[in-house]
C-alpha positions in Angstrom: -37.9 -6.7 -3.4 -35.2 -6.7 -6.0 -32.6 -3.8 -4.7 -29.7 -2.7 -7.4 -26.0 -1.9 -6.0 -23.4 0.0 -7.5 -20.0 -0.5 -6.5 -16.8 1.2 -7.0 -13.6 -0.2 -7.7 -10.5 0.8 -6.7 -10.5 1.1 -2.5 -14.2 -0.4 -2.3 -13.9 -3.9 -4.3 -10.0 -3.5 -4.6 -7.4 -3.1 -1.8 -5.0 -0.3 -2.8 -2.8 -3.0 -4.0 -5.5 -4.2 -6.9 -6.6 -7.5 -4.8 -10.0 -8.5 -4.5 -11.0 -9.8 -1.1 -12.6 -13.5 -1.3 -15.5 -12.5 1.1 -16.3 -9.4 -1.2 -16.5 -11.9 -4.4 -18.7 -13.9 -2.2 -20.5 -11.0 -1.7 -21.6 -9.7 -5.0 -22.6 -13.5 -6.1 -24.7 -14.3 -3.5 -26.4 -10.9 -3.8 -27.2 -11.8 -7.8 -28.5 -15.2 -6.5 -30.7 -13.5 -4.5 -31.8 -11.7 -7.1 -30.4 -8.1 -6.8 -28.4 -6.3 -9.4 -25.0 -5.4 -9.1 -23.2 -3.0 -11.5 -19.6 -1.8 -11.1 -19.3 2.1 -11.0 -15.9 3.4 -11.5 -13.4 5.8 -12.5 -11.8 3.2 -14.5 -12.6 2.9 -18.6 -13.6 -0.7 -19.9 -10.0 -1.5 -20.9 -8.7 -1.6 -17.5 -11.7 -3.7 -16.0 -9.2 -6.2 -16.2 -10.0 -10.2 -16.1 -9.6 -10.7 -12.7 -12.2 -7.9 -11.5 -15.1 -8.5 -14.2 -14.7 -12.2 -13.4 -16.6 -11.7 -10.4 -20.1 -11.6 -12.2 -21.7 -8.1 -12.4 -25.0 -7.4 -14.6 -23.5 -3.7 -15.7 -20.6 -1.3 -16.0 -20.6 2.6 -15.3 -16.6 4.0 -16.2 -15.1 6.5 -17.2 -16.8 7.9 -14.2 -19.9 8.2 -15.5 -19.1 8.9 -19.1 -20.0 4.8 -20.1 -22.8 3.1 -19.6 -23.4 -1.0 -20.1 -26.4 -2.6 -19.0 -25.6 -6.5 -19.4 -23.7 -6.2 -23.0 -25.8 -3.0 -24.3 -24.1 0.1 -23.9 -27.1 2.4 -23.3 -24.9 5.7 -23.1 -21.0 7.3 -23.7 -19.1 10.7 -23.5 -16.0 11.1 -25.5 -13.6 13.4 -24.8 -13.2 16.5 -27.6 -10.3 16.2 -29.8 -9.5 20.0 -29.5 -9.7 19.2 -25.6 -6.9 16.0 -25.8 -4.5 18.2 -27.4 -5.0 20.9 -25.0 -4.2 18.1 -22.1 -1.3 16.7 -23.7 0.8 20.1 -24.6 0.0 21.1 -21.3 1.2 17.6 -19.3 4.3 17.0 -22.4 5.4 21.0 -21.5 5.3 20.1 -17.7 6.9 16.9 -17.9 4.0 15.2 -16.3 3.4 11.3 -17.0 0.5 10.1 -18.2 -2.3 8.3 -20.2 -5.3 8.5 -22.4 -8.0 6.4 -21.1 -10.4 4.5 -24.0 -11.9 1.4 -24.1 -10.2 0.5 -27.0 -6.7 0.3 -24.9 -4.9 2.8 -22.0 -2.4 5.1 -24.2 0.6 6.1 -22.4 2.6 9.6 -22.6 6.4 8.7 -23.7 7.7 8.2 -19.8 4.7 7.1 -18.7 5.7 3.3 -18.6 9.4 3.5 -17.0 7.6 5.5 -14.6 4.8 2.6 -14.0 8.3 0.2 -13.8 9.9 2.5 -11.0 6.9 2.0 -9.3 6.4 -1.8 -9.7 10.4 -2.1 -8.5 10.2 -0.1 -5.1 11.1 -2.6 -2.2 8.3 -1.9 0.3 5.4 -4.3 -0.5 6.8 -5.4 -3.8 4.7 -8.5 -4.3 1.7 -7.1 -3.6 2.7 -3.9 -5.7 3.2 -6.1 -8.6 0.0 -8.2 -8.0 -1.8 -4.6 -8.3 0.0 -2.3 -10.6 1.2 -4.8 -13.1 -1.9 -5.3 -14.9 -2.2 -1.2 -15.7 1.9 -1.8 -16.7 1.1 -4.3 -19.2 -1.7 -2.9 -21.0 -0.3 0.5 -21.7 0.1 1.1 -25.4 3.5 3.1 -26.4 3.9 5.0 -29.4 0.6 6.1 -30.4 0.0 9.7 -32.0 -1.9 10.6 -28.9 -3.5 14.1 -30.1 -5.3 11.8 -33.5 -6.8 9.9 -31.2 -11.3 10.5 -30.9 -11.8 7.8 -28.4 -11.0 9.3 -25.0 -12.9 9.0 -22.1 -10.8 10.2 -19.6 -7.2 11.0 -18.2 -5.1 10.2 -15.7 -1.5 11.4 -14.6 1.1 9.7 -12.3 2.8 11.7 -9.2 3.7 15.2 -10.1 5.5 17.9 -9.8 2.7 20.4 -10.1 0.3 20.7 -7.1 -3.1 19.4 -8.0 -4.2 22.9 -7.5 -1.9 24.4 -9.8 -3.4 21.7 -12.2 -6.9 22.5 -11.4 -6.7 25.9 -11.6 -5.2 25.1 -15.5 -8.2 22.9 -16.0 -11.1 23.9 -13.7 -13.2 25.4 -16.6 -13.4 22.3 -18.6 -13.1 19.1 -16.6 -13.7 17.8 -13.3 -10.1 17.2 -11.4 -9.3 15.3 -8.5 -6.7 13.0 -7.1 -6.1 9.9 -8.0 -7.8 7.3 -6.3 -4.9 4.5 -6.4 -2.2 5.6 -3.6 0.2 3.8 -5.7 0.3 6.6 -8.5 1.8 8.7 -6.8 1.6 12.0 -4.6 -0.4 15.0 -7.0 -1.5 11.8 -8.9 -5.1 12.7 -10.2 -7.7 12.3 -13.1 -9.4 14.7 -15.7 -13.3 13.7 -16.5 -16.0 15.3 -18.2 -17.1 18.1 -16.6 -21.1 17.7 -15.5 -21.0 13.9 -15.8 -20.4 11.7 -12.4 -21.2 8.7 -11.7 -24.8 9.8 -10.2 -25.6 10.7 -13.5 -25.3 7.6 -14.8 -27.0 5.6 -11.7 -30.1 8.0 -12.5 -29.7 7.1 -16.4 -29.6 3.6 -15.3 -32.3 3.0 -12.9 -34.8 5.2 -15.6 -34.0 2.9 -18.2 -34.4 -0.4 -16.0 -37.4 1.0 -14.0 -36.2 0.7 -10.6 -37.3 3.1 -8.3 -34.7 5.2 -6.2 -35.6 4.1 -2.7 -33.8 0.2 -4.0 -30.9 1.6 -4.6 -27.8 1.2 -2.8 -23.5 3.0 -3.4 -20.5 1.9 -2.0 -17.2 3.9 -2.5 -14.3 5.5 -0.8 -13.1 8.1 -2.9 -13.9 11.5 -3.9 -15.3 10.6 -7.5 -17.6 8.7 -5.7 -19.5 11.7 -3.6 -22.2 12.4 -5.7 -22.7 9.1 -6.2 -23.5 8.4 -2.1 -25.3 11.9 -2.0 -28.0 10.0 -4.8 -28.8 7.0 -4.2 -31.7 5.6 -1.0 -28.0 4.3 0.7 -25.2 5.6 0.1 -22.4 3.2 2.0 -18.7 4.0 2.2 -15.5 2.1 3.3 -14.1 2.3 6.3 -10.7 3.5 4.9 -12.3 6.2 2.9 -11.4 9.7 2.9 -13.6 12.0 5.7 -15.1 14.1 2.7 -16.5 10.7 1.5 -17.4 9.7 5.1 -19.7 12.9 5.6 -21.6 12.0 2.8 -22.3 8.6 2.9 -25.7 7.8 5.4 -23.4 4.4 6.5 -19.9 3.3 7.1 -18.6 -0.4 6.6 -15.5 -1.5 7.6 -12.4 -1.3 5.2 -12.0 -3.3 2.3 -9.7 -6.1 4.6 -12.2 -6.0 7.1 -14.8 -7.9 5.0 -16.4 -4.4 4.6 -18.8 -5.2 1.8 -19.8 -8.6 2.9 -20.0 -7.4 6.2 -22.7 -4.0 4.7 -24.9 -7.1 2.5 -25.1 -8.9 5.4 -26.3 -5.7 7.3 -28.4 -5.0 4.6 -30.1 -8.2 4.2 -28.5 -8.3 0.6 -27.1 -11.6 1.6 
């Protein structure tokens, strides 16, 4: 019985320095060869599903955390940010000298410090290499210079370490869009991410499994972070890493080992994916 999977990104397929773990590459392609769908569901927008992680092989995207929708090369749904909303975002983060950047598909848009602060973190001693390996690829592809409050594309955005609590920010924002943390370390403490408010990625799961006509029981999550709760909560297994936060934990029905354990290969194999 064909089962689908949808698999986070960053802490699930990703280590927290951006590297993909051979075993979880085997993984995902053996799963397909079996005949099971596997769609990436993630915080990230398209333009930051960089070469590396799409070259995998997956048969759909969810980003934006929920807000994009691609099954094989149609894109059957996406939310855009409001324009009013983007300039509400940017006075507020430009006032509080926050770094950050405007997430599209069309390219990652970067506040003025937003890069030299991406370069501070690239150059910090401790784990260099595998900091680079990781945190390089977002470095490159931010775009400089842009009038970010023209822009009609947004999906979603992200700010580096702050400091402003993430409560203080929430309680800004709570009204409009869904905040939480960041969910790569390497950002930054009070590092976090503004989405759509009512769309998750379990909104999009259920959008894609109506439109492909797969039944709920054949459906299986794996995540680590808290974007990825509702997520777990929805689908027939709901699977999270072992070096996922203990929110996540409660309210996954499974726990794999970490992503260096061989966590996913390790859950297929359980599974019977593989």
């Amino acid at each position: 019985m064909q089962k689908i999977i949808f698999m986070d990104v960053d802490g699930t397929l990703v280590n927290d320095h951006g590297e993909i773990p051979e075993s979880a590459k085997l993984a995902v392609r053996k799963a397909r060869e079996n005949g099971h769908l596997v769609y990436l569901s993630t915080g990230r927008s398209k333009s930051e599903l960089f070469s590396h992680v799409l070259e995998v092989g997956f048969d759909g995207i969810i980003g934006a955390a929920g807000g994009y929708i691609e099954v094989g090369e149609d894109v059957l749904f996406h939310e855009r940010m409001k324009q009013e909303d983007i300039e509400m975002i940017v006075e507020y983060f430009n006032r509080n000298e926050i770094d950050f950047f405007l997430e599209a598909n069309s390219g990652i848009y970067a506040s003025q410090n937003c890069k030299k602060h991406f370069r501070s973190i690239i150059e910090n001693p401790e784990a260099k290499a595998a900091i680079e390996k990781g945190i390089q690829h977002f470095h490159d592809c931010l775009i400089e210079g842009e009038d970010l409050l023209s822009r009609e594309d947004i999906n979603k955005v992200s700010f580096l370490g702050s400091h402003l609590s993430i409560e203080t920010i929430s309680q800004e924002f709570a009204s409009k869009f869904t905040i939480i943390p960041s969910t790569v370390p390497m950002f930054g403490q009070n590092s976090g991410e503004l989405s759509i408010l009512g769309i998750h990625k379990a909104t999009a799961i259920e959008r894609v499994i109506n439109h492909l006509n797969i039944r709920k029981e054949d459906t299986f999550a794996y995540g680590d972070g808290l974007n990825d709760i509702e997520m777990l909560e929805f689908v027939q297994h709901g699977i999270t890493m072992g070096n996922a936060k203990e929110a996540v934990k409660k309210a996954a029905d499974d726990i794999t080992d970490t992503v260096e354990e061989d966590g996913i290969y390790n859950s297929f194999k359980k599974y019977g994916l593989i």
